[in-house]
C-alpha positions in Angstrom: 0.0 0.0 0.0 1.6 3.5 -0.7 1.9 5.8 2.1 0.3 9.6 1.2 3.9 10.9 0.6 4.5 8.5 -2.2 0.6 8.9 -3.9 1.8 12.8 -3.6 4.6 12.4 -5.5 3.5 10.2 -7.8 0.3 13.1 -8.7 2.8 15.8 -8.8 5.1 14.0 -11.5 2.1 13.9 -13.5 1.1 17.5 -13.0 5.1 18.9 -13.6 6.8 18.5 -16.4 9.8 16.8 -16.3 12.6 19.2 -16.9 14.6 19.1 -20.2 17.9 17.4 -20.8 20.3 20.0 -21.6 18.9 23.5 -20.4 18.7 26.6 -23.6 21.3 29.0 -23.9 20.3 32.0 -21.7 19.0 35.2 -23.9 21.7 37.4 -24.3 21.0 41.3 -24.8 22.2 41.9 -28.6 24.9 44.7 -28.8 23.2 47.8 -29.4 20.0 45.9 -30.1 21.4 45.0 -33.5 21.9 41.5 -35.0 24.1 42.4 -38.0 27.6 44.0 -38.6 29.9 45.1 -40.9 33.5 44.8 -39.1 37.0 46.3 -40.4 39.9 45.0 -38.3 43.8 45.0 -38.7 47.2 43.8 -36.7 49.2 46.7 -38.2 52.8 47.0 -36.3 55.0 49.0 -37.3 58.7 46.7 -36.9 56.4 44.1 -38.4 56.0 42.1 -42.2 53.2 39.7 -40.5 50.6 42.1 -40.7 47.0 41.4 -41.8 43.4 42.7 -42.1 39.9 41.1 -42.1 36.4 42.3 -43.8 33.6 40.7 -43.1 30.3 40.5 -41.3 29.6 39.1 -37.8 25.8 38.0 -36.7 25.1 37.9 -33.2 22.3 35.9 -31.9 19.7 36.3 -28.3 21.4 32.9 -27.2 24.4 34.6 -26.6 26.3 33.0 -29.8 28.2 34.7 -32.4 29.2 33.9 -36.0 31.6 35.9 -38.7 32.2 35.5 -42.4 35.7 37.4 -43.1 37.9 38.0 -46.2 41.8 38.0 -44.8 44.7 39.7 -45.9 47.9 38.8 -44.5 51.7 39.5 -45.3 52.7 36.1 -44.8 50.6 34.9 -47.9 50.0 38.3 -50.2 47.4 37.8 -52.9 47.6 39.7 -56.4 45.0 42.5 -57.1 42.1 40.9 -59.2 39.8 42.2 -61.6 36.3 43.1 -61.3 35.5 43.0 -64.4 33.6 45.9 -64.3 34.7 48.8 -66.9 33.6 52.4 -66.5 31.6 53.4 -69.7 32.0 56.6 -71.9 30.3 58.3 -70.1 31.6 58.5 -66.4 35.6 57.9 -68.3 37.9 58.7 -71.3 39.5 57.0 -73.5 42.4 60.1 -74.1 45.4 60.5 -72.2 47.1 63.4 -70.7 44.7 66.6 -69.2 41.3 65.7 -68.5 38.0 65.7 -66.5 37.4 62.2 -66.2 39.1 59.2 -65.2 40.5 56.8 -67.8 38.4 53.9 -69.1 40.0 50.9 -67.4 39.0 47.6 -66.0 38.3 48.4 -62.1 40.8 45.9 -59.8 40.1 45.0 -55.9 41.9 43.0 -53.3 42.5 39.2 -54.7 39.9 37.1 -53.3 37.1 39.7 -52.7 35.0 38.9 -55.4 34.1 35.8 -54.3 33.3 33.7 -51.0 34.3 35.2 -47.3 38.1 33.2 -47.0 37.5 32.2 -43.7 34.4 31.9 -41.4 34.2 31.1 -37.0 32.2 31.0 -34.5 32.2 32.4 -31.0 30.0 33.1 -27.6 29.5 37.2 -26.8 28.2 39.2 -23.4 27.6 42.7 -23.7 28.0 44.2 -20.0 27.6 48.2 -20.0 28.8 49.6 -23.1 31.2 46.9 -24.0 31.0 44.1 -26.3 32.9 40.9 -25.1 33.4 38.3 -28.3 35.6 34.9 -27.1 35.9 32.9 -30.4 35.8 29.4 -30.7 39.2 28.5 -32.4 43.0 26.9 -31.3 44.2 29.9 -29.9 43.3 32.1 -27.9 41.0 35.1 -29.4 38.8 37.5 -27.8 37.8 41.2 -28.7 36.1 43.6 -26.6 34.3 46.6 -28.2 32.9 49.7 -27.0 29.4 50.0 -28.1 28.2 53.3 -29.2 24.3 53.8 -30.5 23.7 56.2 -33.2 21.9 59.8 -31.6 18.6 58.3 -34.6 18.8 54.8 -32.9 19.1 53.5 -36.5 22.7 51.9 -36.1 24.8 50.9 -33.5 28.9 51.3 -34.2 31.8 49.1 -32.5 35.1 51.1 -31.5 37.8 48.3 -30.6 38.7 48.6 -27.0 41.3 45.7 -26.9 41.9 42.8 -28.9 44.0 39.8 -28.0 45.5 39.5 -32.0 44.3 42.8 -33.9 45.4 46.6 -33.0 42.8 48.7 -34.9 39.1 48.2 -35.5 35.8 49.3 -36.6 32.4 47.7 -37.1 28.8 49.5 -37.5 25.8 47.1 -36.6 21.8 47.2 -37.6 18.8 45.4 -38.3 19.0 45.2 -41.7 20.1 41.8 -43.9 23.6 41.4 -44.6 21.7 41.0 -48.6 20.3 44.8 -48.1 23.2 47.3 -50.1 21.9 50.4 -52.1 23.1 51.3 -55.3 25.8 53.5 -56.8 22.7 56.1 -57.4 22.0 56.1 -53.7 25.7 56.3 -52.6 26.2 59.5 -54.8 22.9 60.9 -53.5 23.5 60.6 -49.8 22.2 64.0 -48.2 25.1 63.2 -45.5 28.7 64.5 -44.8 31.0 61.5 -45.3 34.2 61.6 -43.5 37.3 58.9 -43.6 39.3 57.7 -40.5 42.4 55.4 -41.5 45.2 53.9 -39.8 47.9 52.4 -42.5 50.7 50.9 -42.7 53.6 50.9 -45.6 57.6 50.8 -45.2 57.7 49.9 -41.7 55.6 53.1 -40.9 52.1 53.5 -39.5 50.0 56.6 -40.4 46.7 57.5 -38.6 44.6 60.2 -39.9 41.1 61.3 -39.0 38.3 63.4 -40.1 39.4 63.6 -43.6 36.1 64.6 -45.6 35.3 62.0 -48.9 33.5 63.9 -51.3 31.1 61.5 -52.4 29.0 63.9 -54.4 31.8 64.8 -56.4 32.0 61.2 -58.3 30.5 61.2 -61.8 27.9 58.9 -62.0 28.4 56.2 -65.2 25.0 56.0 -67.8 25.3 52.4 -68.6 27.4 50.8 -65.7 25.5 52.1 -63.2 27.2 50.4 -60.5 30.5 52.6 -60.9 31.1 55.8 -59.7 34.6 57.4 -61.3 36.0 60.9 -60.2 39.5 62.3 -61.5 41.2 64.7 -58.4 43.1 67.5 -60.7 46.0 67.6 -58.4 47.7 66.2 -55.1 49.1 67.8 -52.4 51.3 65.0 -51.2 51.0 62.1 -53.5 51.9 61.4 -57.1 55.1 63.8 -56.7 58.7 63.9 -58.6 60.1 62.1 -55.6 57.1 59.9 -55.3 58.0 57.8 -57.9 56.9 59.7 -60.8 60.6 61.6 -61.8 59.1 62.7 -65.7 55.5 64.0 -65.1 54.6 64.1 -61.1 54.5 67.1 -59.5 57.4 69.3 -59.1 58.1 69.1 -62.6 57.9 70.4 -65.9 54.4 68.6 -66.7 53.4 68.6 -62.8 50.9 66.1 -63.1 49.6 65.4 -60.0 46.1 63.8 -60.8 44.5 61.1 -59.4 42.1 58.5 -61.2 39.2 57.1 -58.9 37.0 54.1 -59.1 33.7 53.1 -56.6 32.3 50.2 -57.8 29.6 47.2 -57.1 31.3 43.8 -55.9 28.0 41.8 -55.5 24.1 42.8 -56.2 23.9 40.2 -53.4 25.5 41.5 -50.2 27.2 44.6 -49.1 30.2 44.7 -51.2 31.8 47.5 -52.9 35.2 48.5 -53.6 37.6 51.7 -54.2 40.9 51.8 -56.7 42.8 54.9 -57.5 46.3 55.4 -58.8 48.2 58.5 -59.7 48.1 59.5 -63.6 51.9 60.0 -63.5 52.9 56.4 -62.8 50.8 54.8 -65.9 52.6 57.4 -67.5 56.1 56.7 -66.2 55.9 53.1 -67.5 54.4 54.5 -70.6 51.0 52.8 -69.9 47.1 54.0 -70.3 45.9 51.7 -67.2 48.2 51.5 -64.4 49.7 47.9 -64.1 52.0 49.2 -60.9 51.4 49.3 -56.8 48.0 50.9 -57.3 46.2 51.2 -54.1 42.8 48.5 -53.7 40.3 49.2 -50.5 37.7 46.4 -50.6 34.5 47.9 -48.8 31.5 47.1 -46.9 28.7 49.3 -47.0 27.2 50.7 -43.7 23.0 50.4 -44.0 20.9 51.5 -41.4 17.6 49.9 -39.9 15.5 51.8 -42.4 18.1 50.4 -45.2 19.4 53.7 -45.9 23.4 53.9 -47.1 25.5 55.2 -44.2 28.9 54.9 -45.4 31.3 51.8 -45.1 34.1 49.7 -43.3 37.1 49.0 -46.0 40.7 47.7 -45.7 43.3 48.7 -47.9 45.1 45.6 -48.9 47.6 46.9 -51.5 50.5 44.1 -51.9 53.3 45.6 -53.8 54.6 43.7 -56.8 58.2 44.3 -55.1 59.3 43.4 -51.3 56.9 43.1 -48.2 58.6 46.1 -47.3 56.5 48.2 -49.9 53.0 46.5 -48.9 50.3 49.2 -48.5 47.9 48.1 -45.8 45.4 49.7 -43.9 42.0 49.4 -42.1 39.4 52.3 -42.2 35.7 54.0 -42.1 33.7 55.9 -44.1 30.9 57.3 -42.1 28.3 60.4 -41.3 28.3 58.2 -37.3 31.9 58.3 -36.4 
C-alpha cells in the first residue's frame, strides 16, 4: 500500500513536467540591439612584415552566440590584385590620355579574393556588459575582442570602436537590423544627403599613419550611364602624393608637366551583399611606364557598405590591402571607415 507521501509524488510527476535534458542558452541582450555588422579589423605594427586585415560581417544571436564571415589579408601569404571585371563606360571615363576631367576607361581591380566567398568563417560566444561588447571565439588559440558600443543619436545603427583585442590593433564595425543582402546602389551612394568623413590607420615601409576626419566627397563622383554600378571621379591635383620624388621623376609634380592627378574608381562587388570597392592610382605612374591603365602598386580598399535599420546607405568599413609587386617592405595596408556616425 503506498503511504500519502509517495501517492503525492506520484500526482505531482504527473502534474510537472519533467525538466529538459540540456537547459537553452540563456538570452543574451544583442549589442546595441542589433543582430548584423559590418566589421574592419587589422594587426598593423610598425617593426612588423606579418601584418594582416579582415572584412567581413559578424551575426550575433539572443542565445548569446556569435558567427563571422571574413575576407583575410595577410603579409605572410600576399594575394595579387584581381579584376572586377567591371569597366567604367564613356560616359563617367575617357579614353584620351594626358589633361582631362574624367578618369581613364580601365578595367576596375580589388583586393585578390574579394569577389568571391568570405576566405575564412568562426564562431564564438559574446556578453555585452555596460557599453562593451565581449566576443571569445571558438578557435585553437586564444582570441577574444572587446568593443565599445556606441548607439547612433537616430537609434538607427549601433557602431563598434575596438577597446582591446588579443590578436588585432585597430578596429571598426557599424551594426543594424538590416540583412547582410540589403546594399543600395551607386545612385543612392552618390545621393547621400550626409557629410562623409574617412578615418584610416595604414601601414607601408615599416611606418604607420593615422589620420582622421578627412572629408570623402562622395557627391563629387560622376555617375556612369550604362554601368551604373560605378562611380569614377578624376582629383586635378595632389598635395602630397603622385610627386617627382614619389615615384613619378618625368610627369609628377614638381616638374615640368606637374601632373599630379589622381584616377578614382567606386564600384559594385556583389548585387547580393554589401560589397563594394575603391581603386585609385596617380596619372603619373601609368605614364612613367608609358602605360594607359596602371599595371603598378596601385592602391585597392575592398568595402563594406554601412546600411541603417530603415536600409538607408550610411557609409562603409574598407581595408586597404595593397600588396606591392616588389618586397613586403613596400606593402600598403590599412583598415578604415567611411561614415556620417563616427
Amino acid at each position: 500500500m503506498r503511504t500519502a507521501a509517495a501517492i503525492l509524488s506520484f500526482v505531482l510527476a504527473i502534474i510537472l513536467p519533467a525538466p529538459p535534458a540540456t537547459a537553452a542558452a540563456s538570452a543574451s541582450p544583442l549589442p546595441g540591439g542589433k543582430t548584423t555588422y559590418v566589421v574592419s579589423q587589422g594587426h598593423l605594427k610598425a617593426a612588423s612584415q606579418q601584418n594582416w586585415v579582415r572584412l567581413g560581417s559578424y551575426r550575433f544571436a539572443s542565445n548569446g552566440t556569435v558567427s563571422a564571415a571574413m575576407y583575410l589579408w595577410w603579409q605572410r601569404h600576399p594575394k595579387a590584385r584581381q579584376r572586377t571585371g567591371t569597366v567604367p563606360d564613356p560616359s563617367c571615363t575617357t579614353k584620351a590620355g594626358g589633361a582631362a576631367s574624367r578618369p581613364r576607361a580601365c578595367e576596375v581591380l580589388t583586393a585578390g579574393g574579394f569577389t568571391g566567398a568570405p576566405s575564412e568563417s568562426r564562431t564564438g560566444t559574446y556578453t555585452v556588459s555596460g557599453n562593451v561588447l565581449t566576443i571569445r571565439w571558438k578557435i585553437a588559440q586564444t582570441w577574444t575582442e572587446q568593443w565599445y558600443v556606441r548607439p547612433s543619436p537616430d537609434g538607427r545603427l549601433a557602431r563598434l570602436d575596438l577597446k582591446q583585442s588579443t590578436l588585432a590593433t585597430h578596429g571598426y564595425g557599424y551594426g543594424s537590423n538590416a540583412a547582410t543582402s540589403t546594399r543600395r546602389a551607386m545612385s543612392s551612394v552618390k545621393a547621400f544627403p550626409g557629410s562623409l568623413r574617412q578615418d584610416l590607420t595604414s601601414w607601408a615601409s615599416g611606418k604607420l599613419v593615422t589620420s582622421g576626419n578627412q572629408p570623402f566627397g562622395h557627391s563629387a563622383f560622376r555617375a556612369c550611364a550604362s554601368t551604373t554600378s560605378c562611380l569614377t571621379y578624376l582629383q586635378p591635383s595632389s598635395r602630397g602624393a603622385c610627386q617627382k620624388s614619389g615615384g613619378c621623376p618625368k610627369y609628377g609634380g614638381g616638374t615640368r608637366p606637374n601632373i599630379s592627378s589622381i584616377q578614382y574608381y567606386l564600384t559594385m562587388i556583389s548585387k547580393s551583399d554589401r560589397r563594394d570597392t575603391l581603386w585609385h592610382w596617380c596619372t603619373c605612374l601609368a605614364m612613367e611606364r608609358k602605360q594607359f591603365c596602371y599595371t603598378g602598386n596601385s592602391h585597392v580598399k575592398p568595402l563594406m557598405q554601412i546600411i541603417d535599420d530603415t536600409g538607408a546607405f550610411r557609409g562603409w568599413v574598407g581595408a586597404e590591402a595593397s600588396f606591392s609587386t616588389g618586397s613586403r617592405a613596400t606593402d600598403m595596408l590599412a583598415v578604415l571607415r567611411i561614415s556620417d556616425f563616427r
